[in-house]
C-alpha positions as CSV (number, residue, x, y, z in Angstrom):
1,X,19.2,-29.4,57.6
2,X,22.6,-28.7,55.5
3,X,22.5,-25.6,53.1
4,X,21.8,-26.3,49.8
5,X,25.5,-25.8,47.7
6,X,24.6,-23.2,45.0
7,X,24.7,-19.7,43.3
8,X,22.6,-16.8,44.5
9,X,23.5,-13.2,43.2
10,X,21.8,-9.8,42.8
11,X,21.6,-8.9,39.0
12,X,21.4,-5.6,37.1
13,X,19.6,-6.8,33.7
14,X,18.1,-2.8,32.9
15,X,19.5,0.5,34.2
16,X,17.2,1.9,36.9
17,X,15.6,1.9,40.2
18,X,15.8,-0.5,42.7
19,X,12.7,-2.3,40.7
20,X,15.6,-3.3,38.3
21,X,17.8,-5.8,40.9
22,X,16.8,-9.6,40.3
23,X,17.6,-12.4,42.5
24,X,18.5,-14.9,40.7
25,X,19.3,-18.5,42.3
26,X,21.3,-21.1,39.7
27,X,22.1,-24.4,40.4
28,X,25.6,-24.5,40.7
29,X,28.5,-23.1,42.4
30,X,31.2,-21.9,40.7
31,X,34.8,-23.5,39.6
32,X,38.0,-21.4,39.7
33,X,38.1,-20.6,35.6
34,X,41.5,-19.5,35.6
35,X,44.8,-21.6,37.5
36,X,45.1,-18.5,39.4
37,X,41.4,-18.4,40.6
38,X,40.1,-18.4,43.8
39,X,36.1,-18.7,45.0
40,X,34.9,-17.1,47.5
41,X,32.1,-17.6,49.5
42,X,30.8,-13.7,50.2
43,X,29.6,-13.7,54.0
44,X,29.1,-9.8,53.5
45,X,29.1,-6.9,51.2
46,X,28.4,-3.5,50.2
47,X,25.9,-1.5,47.8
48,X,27.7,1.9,47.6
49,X,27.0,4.9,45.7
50,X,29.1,3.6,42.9
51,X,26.6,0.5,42.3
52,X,23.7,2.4,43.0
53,X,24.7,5.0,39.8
54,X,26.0,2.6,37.6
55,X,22.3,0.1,37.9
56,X,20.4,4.0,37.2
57,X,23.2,4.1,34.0
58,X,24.3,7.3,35.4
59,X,28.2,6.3,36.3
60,X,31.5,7.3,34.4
61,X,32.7,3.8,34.0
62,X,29.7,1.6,33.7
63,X,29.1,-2.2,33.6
64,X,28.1,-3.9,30.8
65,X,24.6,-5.6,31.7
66,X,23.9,-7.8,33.2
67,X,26.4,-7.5,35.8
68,X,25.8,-7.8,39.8
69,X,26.5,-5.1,41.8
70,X,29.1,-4.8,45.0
71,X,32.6,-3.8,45.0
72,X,33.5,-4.8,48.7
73,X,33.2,-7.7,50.2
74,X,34.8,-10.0,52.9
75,X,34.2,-13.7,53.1
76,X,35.7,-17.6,52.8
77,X,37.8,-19.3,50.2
78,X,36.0,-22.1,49.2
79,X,38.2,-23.8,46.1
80,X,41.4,-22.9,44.2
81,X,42.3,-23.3,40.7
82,X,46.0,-25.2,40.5
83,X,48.3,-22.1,40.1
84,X,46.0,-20.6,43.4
85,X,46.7,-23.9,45.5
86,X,50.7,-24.0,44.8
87,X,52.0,-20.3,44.6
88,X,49.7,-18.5,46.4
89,X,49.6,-18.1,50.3
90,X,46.1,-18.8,50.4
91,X,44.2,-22.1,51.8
92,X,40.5,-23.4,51.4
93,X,39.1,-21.7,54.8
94,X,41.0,-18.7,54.7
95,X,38.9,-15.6,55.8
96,X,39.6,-13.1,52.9
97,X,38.3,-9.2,51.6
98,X,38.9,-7.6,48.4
99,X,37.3,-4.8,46.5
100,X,36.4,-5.5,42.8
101,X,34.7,-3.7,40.1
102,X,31.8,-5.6,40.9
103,X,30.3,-9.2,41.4
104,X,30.0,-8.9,45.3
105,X,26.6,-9.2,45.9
106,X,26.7,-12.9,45.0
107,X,26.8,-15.7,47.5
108,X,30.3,-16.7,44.8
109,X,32.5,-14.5,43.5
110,X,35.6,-15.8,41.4
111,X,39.2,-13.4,41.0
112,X,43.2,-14.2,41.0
113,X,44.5,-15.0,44.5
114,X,46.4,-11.9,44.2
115,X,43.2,-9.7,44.3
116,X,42.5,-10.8,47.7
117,X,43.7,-9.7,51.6
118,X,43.8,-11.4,54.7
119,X,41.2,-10.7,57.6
120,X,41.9,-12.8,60.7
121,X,39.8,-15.7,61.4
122,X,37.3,-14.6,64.3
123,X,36.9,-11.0,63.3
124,X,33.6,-10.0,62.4
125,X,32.5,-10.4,58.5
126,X,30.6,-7.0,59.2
127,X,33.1,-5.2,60.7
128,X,35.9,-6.5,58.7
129,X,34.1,-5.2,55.5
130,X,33.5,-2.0,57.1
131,X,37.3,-1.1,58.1
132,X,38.4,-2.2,54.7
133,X,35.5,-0.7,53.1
134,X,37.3,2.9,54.2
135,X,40.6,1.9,54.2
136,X,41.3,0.0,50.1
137,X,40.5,3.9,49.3
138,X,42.8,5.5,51.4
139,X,45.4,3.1,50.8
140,X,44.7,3.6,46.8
141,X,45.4,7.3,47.3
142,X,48.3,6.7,49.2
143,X,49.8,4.3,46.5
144,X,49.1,6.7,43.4
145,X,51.1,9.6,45.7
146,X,53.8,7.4,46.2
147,X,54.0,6.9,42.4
148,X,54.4,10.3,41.6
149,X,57.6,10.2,43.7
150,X,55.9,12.3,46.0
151,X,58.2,11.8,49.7
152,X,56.3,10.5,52.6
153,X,58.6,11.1,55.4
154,X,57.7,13.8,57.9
155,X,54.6,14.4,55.9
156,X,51.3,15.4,57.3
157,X,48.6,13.8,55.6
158,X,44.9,14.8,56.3
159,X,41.8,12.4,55.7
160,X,38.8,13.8,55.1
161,X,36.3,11.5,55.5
162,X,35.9,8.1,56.0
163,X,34.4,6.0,53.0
């Protein structure tokens, strides 16, 4: 049997406990909205601490609801707005992972190309999430140092912890 083509997501409609997630199933699948747009068919992705506090309303920077949780994910492009298909170095098929504010926990998400990283082909959905899971945050610390000037060379930089 082929898989039916449409939208399934996870949805925060209340704050609160895990009684509040909805599965909702719509009869589409979703169009690039912008020329710079890719979608992305999610083949894995996370619930972290961050979703967990903002469905219970209990987050610094919340969501406005309804919103679906899951702010990493890895999965397959699956159309391209105009701008996307032209400038972009991106291709229906590519295996992709990006995090996001949230939206991940749907079987489509939608963002600009340039919101988006390369995983190779045959590497594990799982596992790619995983490794990129721990290392967007890393590599977001490492970014804001460099843009406080702070030198890099000969530097000893210590991780504590992994996610």
């Amino acid at each position: 049997t082929m898989e039916r083509e449409n939208q399934l997501l996870v949805q925060v409609e209340e704050h609160g406990l895990v009684d509040k997630l909805v599965l909702k199933e719509l009869d589409y699948v979703p169009k690039p909205k912008r020329a710079e747009d890719i979608v992305i068919k999610v083949e894995a992705s996370t619930i972290t601490l961050k979703d967990c506090m903002i469905r219970r309303g209990k987050w610094y920077e919340m969501q406005k609801l309804p919103f679906v949780p899951g702010s990493d994910f890895v999965g397959t492009i699956h159309s391209m707005g105009y701008k996307a298909a032209v400038k972009s170095p991106w291709k229906v098929g590519d295996k992709v992972a990006a995090v996001v504010p949230s939206g991940g926990n749907a079987k489509y998400i939608t963002l600009p190309y340039h919101g988006v990283i390369r995983v190779p082909q045959d590497a594990d959905s799982v596992a790619a999430l995983c490794v990129t899971s721990t290392y967007f945050p890393a590599r977001d610390a490492l970014n804001k140092g460099r843009k406080r000037n702070a030198p890099f060379t000969n530097a000893n930089i210590l991780v504590i912890g992994g996610n």
